[in-house]
TORKOL-4160 file (C-alpha; in steps of 0.2 Angstrom, whole numbers, padded with zeros to 4 digits, m for minus):
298
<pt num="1" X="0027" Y="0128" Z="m0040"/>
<pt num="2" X="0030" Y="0127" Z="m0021"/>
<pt num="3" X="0019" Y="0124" Z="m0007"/>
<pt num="4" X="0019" Y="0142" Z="m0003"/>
<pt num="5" X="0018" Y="0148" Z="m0021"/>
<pt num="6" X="0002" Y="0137" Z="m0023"/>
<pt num="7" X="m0008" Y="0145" Z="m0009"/>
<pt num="8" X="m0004" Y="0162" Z="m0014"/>
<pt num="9" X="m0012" Y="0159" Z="m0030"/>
<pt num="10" X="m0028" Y="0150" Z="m0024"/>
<pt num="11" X="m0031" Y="0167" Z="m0013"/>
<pt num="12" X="m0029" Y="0159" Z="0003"/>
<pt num="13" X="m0029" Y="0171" Z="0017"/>
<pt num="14" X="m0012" Y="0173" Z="0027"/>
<pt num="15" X="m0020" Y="0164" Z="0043"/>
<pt num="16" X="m0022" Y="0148" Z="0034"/>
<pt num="17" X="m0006" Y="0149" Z="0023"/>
<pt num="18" X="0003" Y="0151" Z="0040"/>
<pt num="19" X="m0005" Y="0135" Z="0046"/>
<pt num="20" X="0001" Y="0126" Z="0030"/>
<pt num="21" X="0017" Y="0132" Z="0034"/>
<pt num="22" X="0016" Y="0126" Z="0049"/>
<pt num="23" X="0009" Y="0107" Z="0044"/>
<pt num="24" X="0025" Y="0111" Z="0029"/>
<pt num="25" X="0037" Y="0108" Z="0045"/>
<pt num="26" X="0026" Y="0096" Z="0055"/>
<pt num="27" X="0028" Y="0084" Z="0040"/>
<pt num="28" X="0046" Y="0086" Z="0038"/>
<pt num="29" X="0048" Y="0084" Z="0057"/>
<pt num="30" X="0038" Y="0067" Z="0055"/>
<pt num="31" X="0049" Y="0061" Z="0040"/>
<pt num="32" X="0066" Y="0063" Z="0048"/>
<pt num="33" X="0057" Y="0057" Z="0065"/>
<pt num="34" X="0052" Y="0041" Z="0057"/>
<pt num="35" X="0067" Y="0036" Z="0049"/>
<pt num="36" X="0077" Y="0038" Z="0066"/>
<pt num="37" X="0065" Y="0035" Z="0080"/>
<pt num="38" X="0059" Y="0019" Z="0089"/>
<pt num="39" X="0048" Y="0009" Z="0080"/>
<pt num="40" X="0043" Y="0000" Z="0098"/>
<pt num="41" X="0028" Y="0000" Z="0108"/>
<pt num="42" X="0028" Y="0018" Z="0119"/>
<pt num="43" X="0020" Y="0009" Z="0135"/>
<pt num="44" X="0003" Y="0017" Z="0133"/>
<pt num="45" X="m0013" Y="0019" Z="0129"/>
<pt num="46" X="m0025" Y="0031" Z="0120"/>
<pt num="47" X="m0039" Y="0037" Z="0127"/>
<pt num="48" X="m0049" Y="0024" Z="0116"/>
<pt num="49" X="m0040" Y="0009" Z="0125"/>
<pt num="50" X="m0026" Y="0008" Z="0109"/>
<pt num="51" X="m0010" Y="0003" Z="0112"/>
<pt num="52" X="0003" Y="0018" Z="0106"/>
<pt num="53" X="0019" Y="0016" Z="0099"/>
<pt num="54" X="0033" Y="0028" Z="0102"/>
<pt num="55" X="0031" Y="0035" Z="0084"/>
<pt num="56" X="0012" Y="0041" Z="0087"/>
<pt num="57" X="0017" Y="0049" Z="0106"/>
<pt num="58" X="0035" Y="0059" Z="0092"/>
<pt num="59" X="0021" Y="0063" Z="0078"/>
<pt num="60" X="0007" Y="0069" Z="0091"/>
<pt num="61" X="0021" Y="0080" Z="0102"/>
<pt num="62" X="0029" Y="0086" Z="0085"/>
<pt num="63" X="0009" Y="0094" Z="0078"/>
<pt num="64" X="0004" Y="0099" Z="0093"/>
<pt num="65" X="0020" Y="0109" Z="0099"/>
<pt num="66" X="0023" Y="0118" Z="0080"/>
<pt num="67" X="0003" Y="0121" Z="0080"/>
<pt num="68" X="0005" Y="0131" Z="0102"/>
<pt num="69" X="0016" Y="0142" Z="0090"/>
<pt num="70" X="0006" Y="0148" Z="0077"/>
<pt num="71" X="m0004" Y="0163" Z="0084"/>
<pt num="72" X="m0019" Y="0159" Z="0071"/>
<pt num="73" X="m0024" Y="0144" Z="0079"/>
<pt num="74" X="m0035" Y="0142" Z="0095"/>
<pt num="75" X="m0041" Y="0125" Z="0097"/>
<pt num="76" X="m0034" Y="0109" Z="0091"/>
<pt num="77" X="m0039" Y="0090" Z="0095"/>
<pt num="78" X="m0028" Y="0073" Z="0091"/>
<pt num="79" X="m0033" Y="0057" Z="0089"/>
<pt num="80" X="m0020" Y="0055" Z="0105"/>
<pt num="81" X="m0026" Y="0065" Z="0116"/>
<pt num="82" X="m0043" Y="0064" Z="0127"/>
<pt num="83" X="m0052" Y="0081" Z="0123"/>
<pt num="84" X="m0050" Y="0096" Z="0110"/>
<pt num="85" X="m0037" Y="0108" Z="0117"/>
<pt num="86" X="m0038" Y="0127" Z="0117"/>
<pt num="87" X="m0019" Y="0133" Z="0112"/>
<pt num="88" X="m0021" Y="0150" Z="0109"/>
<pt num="89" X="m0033" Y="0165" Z="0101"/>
<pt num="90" X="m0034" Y="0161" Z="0086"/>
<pt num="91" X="m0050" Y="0158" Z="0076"/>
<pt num="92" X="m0045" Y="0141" Z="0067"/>
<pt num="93" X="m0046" Y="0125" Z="0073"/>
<pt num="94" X="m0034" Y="0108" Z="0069"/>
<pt num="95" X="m0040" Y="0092" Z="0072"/>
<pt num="96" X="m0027" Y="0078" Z="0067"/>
<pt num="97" X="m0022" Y="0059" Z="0065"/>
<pt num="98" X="m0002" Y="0062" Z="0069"/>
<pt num="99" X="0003" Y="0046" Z="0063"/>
<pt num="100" X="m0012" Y="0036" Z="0053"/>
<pt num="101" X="m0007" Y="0017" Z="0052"/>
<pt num="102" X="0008" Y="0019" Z="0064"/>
<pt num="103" X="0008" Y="m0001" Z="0067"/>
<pt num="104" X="0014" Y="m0004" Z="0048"/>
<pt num="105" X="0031" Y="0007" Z="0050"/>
<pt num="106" X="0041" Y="m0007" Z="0060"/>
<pt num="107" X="0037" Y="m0017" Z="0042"/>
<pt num="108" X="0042" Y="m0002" Z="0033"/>
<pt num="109" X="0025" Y="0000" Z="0026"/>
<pt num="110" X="0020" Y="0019" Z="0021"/>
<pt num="111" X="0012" Y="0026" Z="0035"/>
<pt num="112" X="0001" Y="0046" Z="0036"/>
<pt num="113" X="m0005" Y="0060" Z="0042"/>
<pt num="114" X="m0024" Y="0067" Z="0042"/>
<pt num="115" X="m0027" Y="0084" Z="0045"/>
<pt num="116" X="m0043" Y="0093" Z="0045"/>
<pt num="117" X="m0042" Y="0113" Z="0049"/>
<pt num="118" X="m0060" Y="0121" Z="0052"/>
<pt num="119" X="m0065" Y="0140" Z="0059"/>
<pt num="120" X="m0075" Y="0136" Z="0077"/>
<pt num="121" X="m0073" Y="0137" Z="0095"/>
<pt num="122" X="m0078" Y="0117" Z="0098"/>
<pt num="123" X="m0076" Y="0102" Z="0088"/>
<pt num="124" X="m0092" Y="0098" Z="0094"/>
<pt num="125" X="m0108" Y="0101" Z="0082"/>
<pt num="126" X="m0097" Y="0102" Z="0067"/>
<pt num="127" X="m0098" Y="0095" Z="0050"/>
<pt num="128" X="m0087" Y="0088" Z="0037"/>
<pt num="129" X="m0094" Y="0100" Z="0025"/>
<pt num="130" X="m0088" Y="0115" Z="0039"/>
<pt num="131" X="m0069" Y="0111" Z="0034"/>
<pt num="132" X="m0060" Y="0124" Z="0027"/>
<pt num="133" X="m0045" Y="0113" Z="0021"/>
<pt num="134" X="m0039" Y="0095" Z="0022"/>
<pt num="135" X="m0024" Y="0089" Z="0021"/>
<pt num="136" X="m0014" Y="0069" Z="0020"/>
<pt num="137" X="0005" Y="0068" Z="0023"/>
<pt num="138" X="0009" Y="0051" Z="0015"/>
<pt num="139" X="0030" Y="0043" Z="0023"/>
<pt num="140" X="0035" Y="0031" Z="0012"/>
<pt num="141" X="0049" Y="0031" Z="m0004"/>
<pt num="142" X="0045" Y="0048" Z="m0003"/>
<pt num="143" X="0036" Y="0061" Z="0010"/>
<pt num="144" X="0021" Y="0070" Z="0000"/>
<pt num="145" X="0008" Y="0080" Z="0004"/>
<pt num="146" X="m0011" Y="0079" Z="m0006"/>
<pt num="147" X="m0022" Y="0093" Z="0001"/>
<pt num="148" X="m0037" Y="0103" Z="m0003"/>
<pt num="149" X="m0043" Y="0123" Z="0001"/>
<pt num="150" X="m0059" Y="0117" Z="m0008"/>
<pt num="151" X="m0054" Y="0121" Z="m0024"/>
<pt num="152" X="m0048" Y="0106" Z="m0030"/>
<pt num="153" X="m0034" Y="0094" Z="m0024"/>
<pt num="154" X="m0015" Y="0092" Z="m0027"/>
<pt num="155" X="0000" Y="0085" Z="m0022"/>
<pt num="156" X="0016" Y="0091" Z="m0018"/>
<pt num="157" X="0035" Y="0080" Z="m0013"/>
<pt num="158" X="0046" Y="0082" Z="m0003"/>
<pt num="159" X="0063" Y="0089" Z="m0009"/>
<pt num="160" X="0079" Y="0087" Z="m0003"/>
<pt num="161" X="0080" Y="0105" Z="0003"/>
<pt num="162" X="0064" Y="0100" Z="0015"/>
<pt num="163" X="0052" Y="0112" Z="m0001"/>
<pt num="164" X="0038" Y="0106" Z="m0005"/>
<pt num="165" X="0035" Y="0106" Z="m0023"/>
<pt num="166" X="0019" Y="0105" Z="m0033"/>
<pt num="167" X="0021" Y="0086" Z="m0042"/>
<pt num="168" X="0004" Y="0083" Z="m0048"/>
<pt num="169" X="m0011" Y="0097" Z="m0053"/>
<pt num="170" X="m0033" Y="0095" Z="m0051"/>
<pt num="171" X="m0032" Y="0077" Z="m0045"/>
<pt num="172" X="m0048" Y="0070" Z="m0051"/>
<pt num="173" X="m0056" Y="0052" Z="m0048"/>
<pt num="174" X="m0064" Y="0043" Z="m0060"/>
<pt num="175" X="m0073" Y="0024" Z="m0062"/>
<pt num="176" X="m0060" Y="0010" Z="m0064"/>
<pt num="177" X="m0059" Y="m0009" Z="m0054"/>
<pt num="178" X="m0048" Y="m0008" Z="m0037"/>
<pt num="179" X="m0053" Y="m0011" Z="m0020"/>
<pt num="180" X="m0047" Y="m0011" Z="m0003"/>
<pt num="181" X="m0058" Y="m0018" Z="0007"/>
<pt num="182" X="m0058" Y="m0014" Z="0027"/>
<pt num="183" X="m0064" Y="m0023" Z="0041"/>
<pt num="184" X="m0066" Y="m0042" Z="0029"/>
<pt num="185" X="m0067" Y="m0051" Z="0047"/>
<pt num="186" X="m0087" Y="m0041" Z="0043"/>
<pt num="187" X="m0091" Y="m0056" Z="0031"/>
<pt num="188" X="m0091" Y="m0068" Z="0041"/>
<pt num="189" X="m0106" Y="m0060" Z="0048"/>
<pt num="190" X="m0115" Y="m0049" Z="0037"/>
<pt num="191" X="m0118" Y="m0057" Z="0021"/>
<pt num="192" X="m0121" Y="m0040" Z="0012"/>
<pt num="193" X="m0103" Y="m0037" Z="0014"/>
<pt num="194" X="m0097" Y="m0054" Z="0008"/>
<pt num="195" X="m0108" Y="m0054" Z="m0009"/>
<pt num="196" X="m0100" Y="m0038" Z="m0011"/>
<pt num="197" X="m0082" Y="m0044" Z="m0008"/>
<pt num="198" X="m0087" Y="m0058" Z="m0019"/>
<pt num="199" X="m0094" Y="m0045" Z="m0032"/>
<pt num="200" X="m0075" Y="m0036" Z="m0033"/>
<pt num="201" X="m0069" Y="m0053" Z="m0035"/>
<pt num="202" X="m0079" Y="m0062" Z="m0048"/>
<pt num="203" X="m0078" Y="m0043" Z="m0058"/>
<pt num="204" X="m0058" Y="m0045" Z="m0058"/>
<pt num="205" X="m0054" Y="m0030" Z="m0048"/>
<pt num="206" X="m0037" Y="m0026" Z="m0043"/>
<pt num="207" X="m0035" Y="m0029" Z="m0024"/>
<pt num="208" X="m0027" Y="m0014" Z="m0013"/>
<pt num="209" X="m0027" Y="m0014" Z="0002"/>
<pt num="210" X="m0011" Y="m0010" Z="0014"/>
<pt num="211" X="m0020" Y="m0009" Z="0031"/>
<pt num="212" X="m0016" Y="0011" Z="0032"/>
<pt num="213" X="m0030" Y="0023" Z="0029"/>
<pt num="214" X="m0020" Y="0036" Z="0021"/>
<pt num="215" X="m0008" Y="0025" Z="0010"/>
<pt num="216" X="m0025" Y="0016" Z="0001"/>
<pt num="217" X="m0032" Y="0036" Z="0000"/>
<pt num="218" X="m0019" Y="0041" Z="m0009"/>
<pt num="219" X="m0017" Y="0027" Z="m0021"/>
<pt num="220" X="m0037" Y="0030" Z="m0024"/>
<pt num="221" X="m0033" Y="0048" Z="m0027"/>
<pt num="222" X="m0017" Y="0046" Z="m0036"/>
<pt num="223" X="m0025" Y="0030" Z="m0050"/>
<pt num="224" X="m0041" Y="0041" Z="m0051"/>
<pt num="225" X="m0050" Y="0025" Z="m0046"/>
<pt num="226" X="m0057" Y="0013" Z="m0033"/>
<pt num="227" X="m0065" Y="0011" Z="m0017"/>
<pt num="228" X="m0060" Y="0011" Z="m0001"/>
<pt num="229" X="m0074" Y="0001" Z="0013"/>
<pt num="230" X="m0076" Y="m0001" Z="0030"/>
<pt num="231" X="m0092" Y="m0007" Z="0039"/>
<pt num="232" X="m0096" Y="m0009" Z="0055"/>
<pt num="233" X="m0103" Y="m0025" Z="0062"/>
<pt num="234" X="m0108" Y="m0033" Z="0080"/>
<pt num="235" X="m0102" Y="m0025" Z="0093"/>
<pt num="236" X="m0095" Y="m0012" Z="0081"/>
<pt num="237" X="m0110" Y="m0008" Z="0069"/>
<pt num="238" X="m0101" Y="0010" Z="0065"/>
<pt num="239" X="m0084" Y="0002" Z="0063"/>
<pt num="240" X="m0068" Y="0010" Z="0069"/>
<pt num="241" X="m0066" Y="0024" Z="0062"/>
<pt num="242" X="m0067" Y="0043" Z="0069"/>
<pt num="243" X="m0075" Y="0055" Z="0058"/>
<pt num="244" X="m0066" Y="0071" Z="0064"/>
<pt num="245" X="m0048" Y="0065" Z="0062"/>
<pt num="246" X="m0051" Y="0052" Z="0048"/>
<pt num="247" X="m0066" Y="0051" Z="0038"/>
<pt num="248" X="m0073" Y="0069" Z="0037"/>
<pt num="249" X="m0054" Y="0075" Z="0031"/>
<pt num="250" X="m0054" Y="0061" Z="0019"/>
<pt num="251" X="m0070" Y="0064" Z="0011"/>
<pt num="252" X="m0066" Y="0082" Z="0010"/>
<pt num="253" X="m0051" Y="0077" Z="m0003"/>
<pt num="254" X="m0062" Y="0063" Z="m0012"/>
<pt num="255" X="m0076" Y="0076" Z="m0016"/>
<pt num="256" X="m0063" Y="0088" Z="m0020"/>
<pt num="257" X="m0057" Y="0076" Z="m0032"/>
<pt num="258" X="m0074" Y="0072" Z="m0040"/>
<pt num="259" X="m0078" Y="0054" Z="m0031"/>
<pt num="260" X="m0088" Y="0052" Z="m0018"/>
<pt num="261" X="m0090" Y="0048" Z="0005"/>
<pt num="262" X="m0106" Y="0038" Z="0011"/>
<pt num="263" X="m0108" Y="0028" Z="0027"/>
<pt num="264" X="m0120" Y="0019" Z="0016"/>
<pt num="265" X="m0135" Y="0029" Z="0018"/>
<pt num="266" X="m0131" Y="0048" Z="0020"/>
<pt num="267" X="m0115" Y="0058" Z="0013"/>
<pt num="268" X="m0098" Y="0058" Z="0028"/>
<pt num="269" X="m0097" Y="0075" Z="0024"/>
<pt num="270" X="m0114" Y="0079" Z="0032"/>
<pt num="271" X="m0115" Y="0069" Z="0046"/>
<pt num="272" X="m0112" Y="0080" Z="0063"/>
<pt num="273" X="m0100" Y="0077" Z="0076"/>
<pt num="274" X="m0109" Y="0077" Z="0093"/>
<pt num="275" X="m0093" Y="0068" Z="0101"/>
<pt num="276" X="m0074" Y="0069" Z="0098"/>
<pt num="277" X="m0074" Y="0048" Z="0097"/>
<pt num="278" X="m0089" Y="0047" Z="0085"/>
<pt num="279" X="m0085" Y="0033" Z="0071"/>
<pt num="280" X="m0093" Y="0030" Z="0057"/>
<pt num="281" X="m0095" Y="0016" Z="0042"/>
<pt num="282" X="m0087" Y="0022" Z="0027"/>
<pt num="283" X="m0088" Y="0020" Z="0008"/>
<pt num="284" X="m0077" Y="0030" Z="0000"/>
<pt num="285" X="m0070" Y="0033" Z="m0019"/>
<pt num="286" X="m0076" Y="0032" Z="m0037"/>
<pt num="287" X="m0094" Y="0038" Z="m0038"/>
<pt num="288" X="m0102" Y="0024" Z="m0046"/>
<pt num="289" X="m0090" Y="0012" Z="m0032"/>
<pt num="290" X="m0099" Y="0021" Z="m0017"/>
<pt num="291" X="m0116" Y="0021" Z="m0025"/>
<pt num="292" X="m0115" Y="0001" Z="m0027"/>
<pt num="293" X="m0109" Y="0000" Z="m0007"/>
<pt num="294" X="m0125" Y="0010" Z="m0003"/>
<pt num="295" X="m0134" Y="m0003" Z="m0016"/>
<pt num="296" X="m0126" Y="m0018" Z="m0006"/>
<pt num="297" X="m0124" Y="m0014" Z="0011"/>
<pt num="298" X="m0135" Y="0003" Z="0014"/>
């Protein structure tokens, strides 16, 4: 079943199919772009002080040129750029990571895309639980999409023809020992943490952790099990991570997929998002994973 197929079946109105067709091509775009393009520093910064490489300024150009075209889509805000950006008339609205991790791909470590696609004039005042659809474009061995319309999640590969075909069907998340702990430079300071870390580690769990968002997502979601944590600590007590273009698309797909999203106290789906830059803690995975993060370190 393709890409196309798939959404047709689900009931998906044509306004949102259009803009999976659209994301279809952004993530081809990507794929090629990655294997051929510089892998160097661009000479720039984001609005958040980070350093980009010329890959993230490619992916950032390639969404939001593709998403100016689609008449259904009005507003749109990158992780790149310094405010949400009205690009049309259109009643939905893409917030997006372009290129999630883009410091692993000189290494020729897999590398992402987040997507979240909501109906709203501003980004501002929404919620995680707002989204219409989520969305993860994983580069590695092969390019692959795992996204959600809210009625469960699945995944689709690349084929050679640039189709996207249905590869895996109701994705679900289970209980099971693997962990990628984020942010570990946190236990030298919070003690919570490190009795947690210590925890995984007397318990035998299978450590991994890439340094990528999206590529430790998908193996959660893909091995049904696991957690995935980042905490916040000193000068960064919510951590590094942006709820719009990260951890609200993210935890869309967990729930989706029967785990669970915390920042240790409330659900990341219900948290609002009073600023474009908000971060948050996350805990993120296998139910019972989250709820002993919340246990440890809520």
């Amino acid at each position: 079943m393709t890409l196309s197929e798939y959404l047709k079946e689900q009931g998906v109105d044509d306004a949102l199919h259009s803009i999976f067709m659209t994301l279809k091509e952004a993530v081809a775009s990507i794929a090629e772009a990655i294997k051929i393009s510089d892998k160097g520093k661009a000479g720039t910064e984001n609005i958040y002080g980070e350093e980009q490489l010329a890959l993230d300024v490619l992916s950032d150009k390639i969404l939001g040129e593709l998403f100016k075209k689609n008449e259904h889509v009005g507003l749109v805000a990158s992780e790149e750029l310094p405010d949400e950006m009205s690009v049309g008339e259109g009643e939905y609205a893409a917030c997006y990571d372009p290129l999630d991790g883009s410091s692993l791909a000189d290494v020729n470590l897999a590398v992402g895309t987040i997507v979240g696609i909501y109906k709203t004039d501003t980004f501002v005042g929404v919620k995680g639980d707002d989204q219409l659809a989520s969305m993860i474009a994983v580069y590695g061995p092969s390019t692959t999409m795992i996204l959600t319309v809210k009625k469960g999640v699945v995944k689709f590969q690349m084929d050679d023809k640039g189709e996207f075909v249905m590869c895996k069907s109701d994705i679900q998340v289970g209980e099971g020992k693997m962990f990628a702990p984020g942010n570990l430079r946190a236990s030298a300071v919070r003690e919570d943490y490190l009795k947690l870390v210590n925890y995984w580690m007397k318990e035998q769990y299978t450590l991994r952790y890439s340094g990528g968002m999206v590529p430790d997502i998908n193996q959660i979601l893909l091995k049904g099990k696991g957690i995935f944590s980042y905490p916040g600590y000193g000068d960064t007590p919510d951590g590094k991570l942006r709820i719009l273009f990260e951890c609200a698309p993210m935890s869309l797909l967990m729930e989706q997929a029967g785990g669970a999203s915390t920042d240790g106290k409330v659900r990341v789906l219900e948290k609002i998002v009073e600023r474009l830059d908000q971060r948050t803690p996350i805990f993120i995975g296998s139910k019972e994973e989250v709820k002993r993060c919340e246990e440890y370190l809520g």
